[in-house]
C-alpha positions as CSV (number, residue, x, y, z in Angstrom):
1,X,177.8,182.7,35.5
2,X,178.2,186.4,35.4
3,X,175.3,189.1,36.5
4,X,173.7,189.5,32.8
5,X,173.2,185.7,32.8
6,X,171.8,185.6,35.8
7,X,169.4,187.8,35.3
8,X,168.5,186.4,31.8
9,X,167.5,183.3,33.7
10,X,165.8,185.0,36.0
11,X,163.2,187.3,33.4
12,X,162.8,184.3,31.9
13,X,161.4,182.2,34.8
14,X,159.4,185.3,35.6
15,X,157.9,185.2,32.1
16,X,157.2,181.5,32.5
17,X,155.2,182.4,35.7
18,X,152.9,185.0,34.2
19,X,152.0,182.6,31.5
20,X,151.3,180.1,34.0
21,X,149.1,182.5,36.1
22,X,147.4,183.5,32.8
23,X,146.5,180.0,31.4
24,X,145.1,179.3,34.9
25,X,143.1,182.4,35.1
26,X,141.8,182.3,31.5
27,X,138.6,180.7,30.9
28,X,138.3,177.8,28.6
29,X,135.3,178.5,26.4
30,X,135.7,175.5,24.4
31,X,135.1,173.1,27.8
32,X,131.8,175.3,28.5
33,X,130.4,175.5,25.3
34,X,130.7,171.6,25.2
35,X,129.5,171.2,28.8
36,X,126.1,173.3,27.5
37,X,126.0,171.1,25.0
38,X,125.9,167.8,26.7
39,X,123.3,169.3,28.8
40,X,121.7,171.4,26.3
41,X,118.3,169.3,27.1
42,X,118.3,170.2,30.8
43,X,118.8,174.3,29.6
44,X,116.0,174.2,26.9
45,X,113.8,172.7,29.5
46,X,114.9,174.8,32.3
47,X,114.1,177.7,29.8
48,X,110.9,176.5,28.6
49,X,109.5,175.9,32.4
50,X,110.4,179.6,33.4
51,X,108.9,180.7,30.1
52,X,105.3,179.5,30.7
53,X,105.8,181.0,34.7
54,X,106.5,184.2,32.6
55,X,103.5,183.9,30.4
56,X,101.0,183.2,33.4
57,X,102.5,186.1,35.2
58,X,102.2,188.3,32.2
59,X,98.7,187.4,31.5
60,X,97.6,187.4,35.3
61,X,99.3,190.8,36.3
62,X,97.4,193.4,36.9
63,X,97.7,196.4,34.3
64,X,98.5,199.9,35.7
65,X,97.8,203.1,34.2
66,X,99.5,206.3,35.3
67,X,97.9,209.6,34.6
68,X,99.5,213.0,35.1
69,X,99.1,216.3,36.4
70,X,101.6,219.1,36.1
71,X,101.1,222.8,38.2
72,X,102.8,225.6,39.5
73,X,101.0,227.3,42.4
74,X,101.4,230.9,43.2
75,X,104.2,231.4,46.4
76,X,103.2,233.2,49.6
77,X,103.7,237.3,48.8
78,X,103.4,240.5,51.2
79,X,100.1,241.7,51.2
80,X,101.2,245.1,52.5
81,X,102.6,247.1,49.3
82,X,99.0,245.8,47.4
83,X,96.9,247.3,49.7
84,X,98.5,250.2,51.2
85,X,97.6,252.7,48.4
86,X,93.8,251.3,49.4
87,X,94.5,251.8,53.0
88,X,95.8,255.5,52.5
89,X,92.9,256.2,50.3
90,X,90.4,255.3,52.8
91,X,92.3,257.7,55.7
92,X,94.4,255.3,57.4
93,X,97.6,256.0,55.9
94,X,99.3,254.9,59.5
95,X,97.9,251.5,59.8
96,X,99.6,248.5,58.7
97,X,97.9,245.4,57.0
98,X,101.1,242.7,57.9
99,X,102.0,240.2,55.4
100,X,100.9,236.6,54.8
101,X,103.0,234.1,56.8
102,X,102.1,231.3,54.8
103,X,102.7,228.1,56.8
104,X,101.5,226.0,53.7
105,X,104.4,226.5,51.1
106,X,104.9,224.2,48.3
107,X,107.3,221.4,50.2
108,X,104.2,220.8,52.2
109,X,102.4,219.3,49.0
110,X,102.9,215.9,49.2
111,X,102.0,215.9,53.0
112,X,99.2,217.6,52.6
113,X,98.0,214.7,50.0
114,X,99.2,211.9,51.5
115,X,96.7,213.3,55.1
116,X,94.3,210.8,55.7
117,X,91.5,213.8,56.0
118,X,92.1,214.6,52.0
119,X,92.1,211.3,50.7
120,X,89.0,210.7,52.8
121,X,87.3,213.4,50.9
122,X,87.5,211.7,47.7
123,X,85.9,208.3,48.8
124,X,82.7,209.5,47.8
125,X,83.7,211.1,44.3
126,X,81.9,209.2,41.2
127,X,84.1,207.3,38.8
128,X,82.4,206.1,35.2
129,X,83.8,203.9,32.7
130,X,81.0,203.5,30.6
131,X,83.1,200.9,28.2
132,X,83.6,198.7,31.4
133,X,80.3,199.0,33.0
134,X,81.9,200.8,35.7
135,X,79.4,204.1,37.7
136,X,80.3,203.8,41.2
137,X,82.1,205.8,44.0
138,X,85.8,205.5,44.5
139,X,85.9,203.8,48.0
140,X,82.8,201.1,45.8
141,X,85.3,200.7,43.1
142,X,88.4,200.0,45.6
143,X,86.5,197.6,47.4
144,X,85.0,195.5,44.5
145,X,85.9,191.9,44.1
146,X,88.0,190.8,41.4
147,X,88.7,188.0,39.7
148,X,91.6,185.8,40.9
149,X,92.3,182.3,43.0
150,X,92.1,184.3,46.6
151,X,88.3,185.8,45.1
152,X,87.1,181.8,44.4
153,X,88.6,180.4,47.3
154,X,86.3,183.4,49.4
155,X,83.2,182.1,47.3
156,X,83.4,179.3,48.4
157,X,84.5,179.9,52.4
158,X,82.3,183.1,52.8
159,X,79.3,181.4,53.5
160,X,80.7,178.9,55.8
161,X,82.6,181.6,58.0
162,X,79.5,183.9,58.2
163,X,77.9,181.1,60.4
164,X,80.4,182.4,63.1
165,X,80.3,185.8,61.9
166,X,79.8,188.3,64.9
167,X,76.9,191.1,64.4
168,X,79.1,193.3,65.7
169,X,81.7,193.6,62.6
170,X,78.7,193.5,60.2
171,X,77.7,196.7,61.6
172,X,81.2,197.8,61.6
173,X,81.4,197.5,57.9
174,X,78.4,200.0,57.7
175,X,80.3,202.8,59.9
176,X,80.2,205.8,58.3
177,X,83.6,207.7,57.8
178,X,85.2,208.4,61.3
179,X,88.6,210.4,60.4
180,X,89.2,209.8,64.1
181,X,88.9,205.7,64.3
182,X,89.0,204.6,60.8
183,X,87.7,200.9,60.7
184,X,90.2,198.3,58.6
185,X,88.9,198.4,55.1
186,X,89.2,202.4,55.2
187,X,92.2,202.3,56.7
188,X,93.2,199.4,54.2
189,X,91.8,202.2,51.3
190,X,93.7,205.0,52.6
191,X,96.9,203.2,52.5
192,X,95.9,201.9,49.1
193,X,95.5,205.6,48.1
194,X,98.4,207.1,49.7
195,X,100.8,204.4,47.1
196,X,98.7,205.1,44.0
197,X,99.0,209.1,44.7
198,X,102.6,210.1,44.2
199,X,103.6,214.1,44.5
200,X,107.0,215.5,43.3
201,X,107.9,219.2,44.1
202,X,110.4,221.2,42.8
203,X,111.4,223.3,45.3
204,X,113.2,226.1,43.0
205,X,110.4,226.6,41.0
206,X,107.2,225.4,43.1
207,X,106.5,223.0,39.6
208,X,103.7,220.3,41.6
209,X,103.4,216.8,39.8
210,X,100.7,214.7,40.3
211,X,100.9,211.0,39.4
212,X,98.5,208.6,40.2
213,X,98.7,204.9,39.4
214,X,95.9,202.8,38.9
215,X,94.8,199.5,37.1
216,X,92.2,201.8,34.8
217,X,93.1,204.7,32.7
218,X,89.9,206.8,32.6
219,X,89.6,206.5,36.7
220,X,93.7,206.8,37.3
221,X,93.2,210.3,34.8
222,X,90.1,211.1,36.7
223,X,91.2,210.8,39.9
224,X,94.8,212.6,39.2
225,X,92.3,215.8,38.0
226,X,90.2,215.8,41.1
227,X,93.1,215.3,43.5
228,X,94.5,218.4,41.5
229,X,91.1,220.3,42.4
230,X,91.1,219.3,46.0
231,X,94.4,220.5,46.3
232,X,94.2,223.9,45.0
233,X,90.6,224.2,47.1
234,X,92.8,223.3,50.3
235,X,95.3,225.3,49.9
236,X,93.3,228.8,49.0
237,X,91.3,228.0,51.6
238,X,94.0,227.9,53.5
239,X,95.2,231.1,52.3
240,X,92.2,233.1,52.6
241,X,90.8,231.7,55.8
242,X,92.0,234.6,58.1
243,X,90.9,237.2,55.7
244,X,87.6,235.6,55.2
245,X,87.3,235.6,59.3
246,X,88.6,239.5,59.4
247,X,85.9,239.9,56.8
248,X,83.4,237.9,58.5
249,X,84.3,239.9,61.9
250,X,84.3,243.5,60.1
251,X,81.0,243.0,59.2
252,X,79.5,241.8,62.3
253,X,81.2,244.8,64.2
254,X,79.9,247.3,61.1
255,X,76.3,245.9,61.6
256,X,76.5,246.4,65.4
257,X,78.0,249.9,64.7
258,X,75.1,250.8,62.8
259,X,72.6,249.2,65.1
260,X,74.0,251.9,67.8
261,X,74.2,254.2,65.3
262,X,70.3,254.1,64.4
263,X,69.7,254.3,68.1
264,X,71.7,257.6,68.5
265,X,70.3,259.2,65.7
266,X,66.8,258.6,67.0
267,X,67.2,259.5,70.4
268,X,68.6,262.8,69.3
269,X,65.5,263.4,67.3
270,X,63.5,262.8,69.7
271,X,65.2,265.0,72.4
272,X,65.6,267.6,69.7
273,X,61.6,267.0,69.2
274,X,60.3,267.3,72.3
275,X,62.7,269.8,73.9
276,X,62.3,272.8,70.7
277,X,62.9,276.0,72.3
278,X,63.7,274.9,75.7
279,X,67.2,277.3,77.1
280,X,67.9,275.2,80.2
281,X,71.6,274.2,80.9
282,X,70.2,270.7,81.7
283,X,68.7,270.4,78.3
284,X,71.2,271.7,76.1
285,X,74.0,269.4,78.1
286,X,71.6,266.8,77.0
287,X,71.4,267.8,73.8
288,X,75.1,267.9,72.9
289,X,75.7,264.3,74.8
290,X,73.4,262.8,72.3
291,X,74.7,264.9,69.5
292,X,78.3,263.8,70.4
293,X,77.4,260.0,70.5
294,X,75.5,260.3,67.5
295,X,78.7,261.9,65.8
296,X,81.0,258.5,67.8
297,X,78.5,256.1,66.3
298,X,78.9,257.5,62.9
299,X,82.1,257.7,62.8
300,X,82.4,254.4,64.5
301,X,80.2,252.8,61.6
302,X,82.1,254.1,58.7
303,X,85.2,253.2,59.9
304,X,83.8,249.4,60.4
305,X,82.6,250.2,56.9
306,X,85.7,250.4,55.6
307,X,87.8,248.0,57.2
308,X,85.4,245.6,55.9
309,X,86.1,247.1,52.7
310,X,89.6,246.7,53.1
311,X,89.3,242.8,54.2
312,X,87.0,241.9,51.0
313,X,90.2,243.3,49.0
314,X,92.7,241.5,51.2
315,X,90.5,238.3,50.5
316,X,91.0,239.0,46.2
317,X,94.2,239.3,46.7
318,X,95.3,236.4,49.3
319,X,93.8,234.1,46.7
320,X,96.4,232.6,44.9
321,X,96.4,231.5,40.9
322,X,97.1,228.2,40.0
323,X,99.1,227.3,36.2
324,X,98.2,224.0,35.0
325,X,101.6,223.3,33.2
326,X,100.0,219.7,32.0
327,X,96.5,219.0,32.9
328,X,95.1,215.2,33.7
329,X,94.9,212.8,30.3
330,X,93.4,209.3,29.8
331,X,96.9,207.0,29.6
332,X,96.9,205.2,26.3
333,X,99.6,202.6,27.4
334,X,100.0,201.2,30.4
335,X,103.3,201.4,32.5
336,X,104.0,197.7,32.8
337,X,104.5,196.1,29.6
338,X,103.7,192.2,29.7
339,X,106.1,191.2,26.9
340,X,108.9,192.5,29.3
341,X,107.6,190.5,32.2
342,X,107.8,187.2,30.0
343,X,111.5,188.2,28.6
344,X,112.8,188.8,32.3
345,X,111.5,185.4,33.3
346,X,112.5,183.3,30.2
347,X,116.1,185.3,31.0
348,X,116.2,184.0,34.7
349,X,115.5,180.7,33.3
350,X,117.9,180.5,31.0
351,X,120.8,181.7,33.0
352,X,119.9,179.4,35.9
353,X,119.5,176.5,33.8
354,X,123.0,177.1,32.4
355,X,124.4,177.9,35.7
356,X,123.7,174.7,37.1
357,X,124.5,172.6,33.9
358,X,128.4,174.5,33.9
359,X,128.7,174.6,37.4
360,X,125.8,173.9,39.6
361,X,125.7,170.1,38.8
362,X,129.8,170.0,39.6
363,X,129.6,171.8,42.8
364,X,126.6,169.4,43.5
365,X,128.5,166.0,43.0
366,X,131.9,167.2,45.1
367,X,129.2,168.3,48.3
368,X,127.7,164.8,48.1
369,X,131.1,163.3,48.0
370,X,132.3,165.3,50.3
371,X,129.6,164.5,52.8
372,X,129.7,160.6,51.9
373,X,133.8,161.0,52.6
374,X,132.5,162.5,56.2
375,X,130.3,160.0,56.9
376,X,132.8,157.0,56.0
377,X,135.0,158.2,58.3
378,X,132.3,158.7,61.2
């Protein structure tokens, strides 16, 4: 055989093996189709068993509502350009007012929710659902009983376990809010809070969202609005809380200023009443002493005066302005649909029925044979 026979015979033995590997990698759909129709009983039961655990979980679920809330708060700014026209028309064109250092910037948000003090704060806010028969406080709504298996099973072992109930952890149940050493329910609560309230913050643009998730739309919208409140009190509180104290200090110091101020003026009257006409160094020494502290005091006052003045602007201006981009709405659908909780499940049945009828029930038979083979030969 010459070289071009030679390799004829052998492209041809290679082509023979690539049709080989491909008939035994291909998979016969004719033999499974068959094999789900021998056993075509097995899938439409299979299918039918997960369907009705679909539709119990569908019906049973509990429905959640998400309402949301979309903001864009007002970032930190220098303080110093706004008021230094103010501060050089008052006379003190040398003194500098700093800027705000504001430790509180928008990344802080979710933190700032998710604090066990601010969720504490809304335990007692009222919720109403009038349609529902629902007027209550949040931390009464959380901790109402519902109806489900674990709520008739406690029917009927409450009264039998409160025989051995201690007094102690009655009374505990009655503790009013300690932020310090929360008791388990309101530390159960908070927890409970902290997954229905979700914050998102864009740190580019400072754009807040507020979601919160819970299993009734008119409390889920009006909770997402008053955690919306809460946090725009916090945070200008936060923001204005050392101007308010230089206020609160400016006028304390102005008062006192004055106080001394209407004692110097009245002292110098006096002097000035009683000593008319009088041309002894000792009394005119006296007399300008007084006058000079009368002229301190006054100056003094005013100066107080206007500082104060200065702090009530700083105040305006340290408070920042809040957008409300998308304010809190009543959900009209709820976020988990119960038709796709019964297609997922009748799914799961149907490919596990059909698993196990094409290649579950093979597998199966060669594992028992296998071990029947091992234990033959023990």
């Amino acid at each position: 055989m010459n070289k071009e026979e030679i390799k004829q015979v052998l492209q041809e033995i290679e082509k023979e093996k690539r049709v080989e590997a491909v008939e035994e990698t291909s998979i016969d759909w004719q033999d499974l189709f068959t094999k789900a129709w021998r056993g075509k009983r097995f899938i439409i039961i299979g299918t039918a068993v997960f369907m009705i655990l679909g539709l119990i979980s569908a019906l049973t679920m509990t429905r959640l509502y998400t309402s949301k809330v979309t903001l864009v708060p007002e970032l930190g700014k220098s303080t110093s350009s706004s008021l230094s026209s103010l501060s050089s028309m008052l006379g003190f064109g040398g003194m500098t007012m700093g800027s705000t250092a504001d430790a509180y910037n928008v990344t802080v948000y979710p933190e700032v929710v998710a604090s066990t003090p601010f969720v504490a704060n809304m335990f007692d806010m009222r919720v109403k659902d009038p349609k529902n028969g629902i007027d209550t406080t949040l931390i009464g709504y959380l901790t109402r009983e519902r109806f489900s298996i674990g709520a008739v099973v406690g029917y009927v072992t409450k009264p039998i376990f409160s025989l051995f109930a201690n007094s102690e952890e009655e009374e505990a149940k009655d503790k009013k809010l300690n932020l310090f050493h929360l008791t388990k329910e309101q530390d159960r609560i908070v927890k409970t809070m902290n997954k229905a309230i979700q914050v998102d913050v864009d740190k580019k643009t400072g754009e807040t969202t507020i979601q919160v998730t819970m299993d009734n739309p008119i409390i889920a919208a009006t909770v997402a609005d008053t955690v919306c409140k809460h946090l725009r009190e916090y945070i200008v509180d936060y923001r204005t809380r050392k101007a308010r104290e230089d206020l609160q200090n400016y006028n304390k110091i102005a008062d006192e200023s004055y106080q001394r101020y209407l004692k110097a003026t009245k002292a110098y009257a006096y002097y000035q009443d009683h000593n008319r006409g009088l041309i002894l160094n000792a009394v005119i020494s006296e007399g300008n002493r007084l006058s000079n502290e009368v002229q301190i005091a006054s100056q003094l006052y005013q100066q107080m005066k206007l500082q104060a003045e200065m702090a009530r602007g700083k105040v305006i201006d340290e408070k920042p302005v809040f957008a409300i981009i998308q304010p809190a709405s009543v959900p009209l659908l709820p976020q988990n649909s119960r038709a796709k909780v019964l297609i997922i499940w009748t799914f799961i049945g149907f490919v596990l029925s059909c698993a196990w009828v094409l290649y579950g029930k093979e597998y199966w038979q060669k594992g028992k044979n296998m071990l029947n083979e091992i234990k033959s030969k023990g």
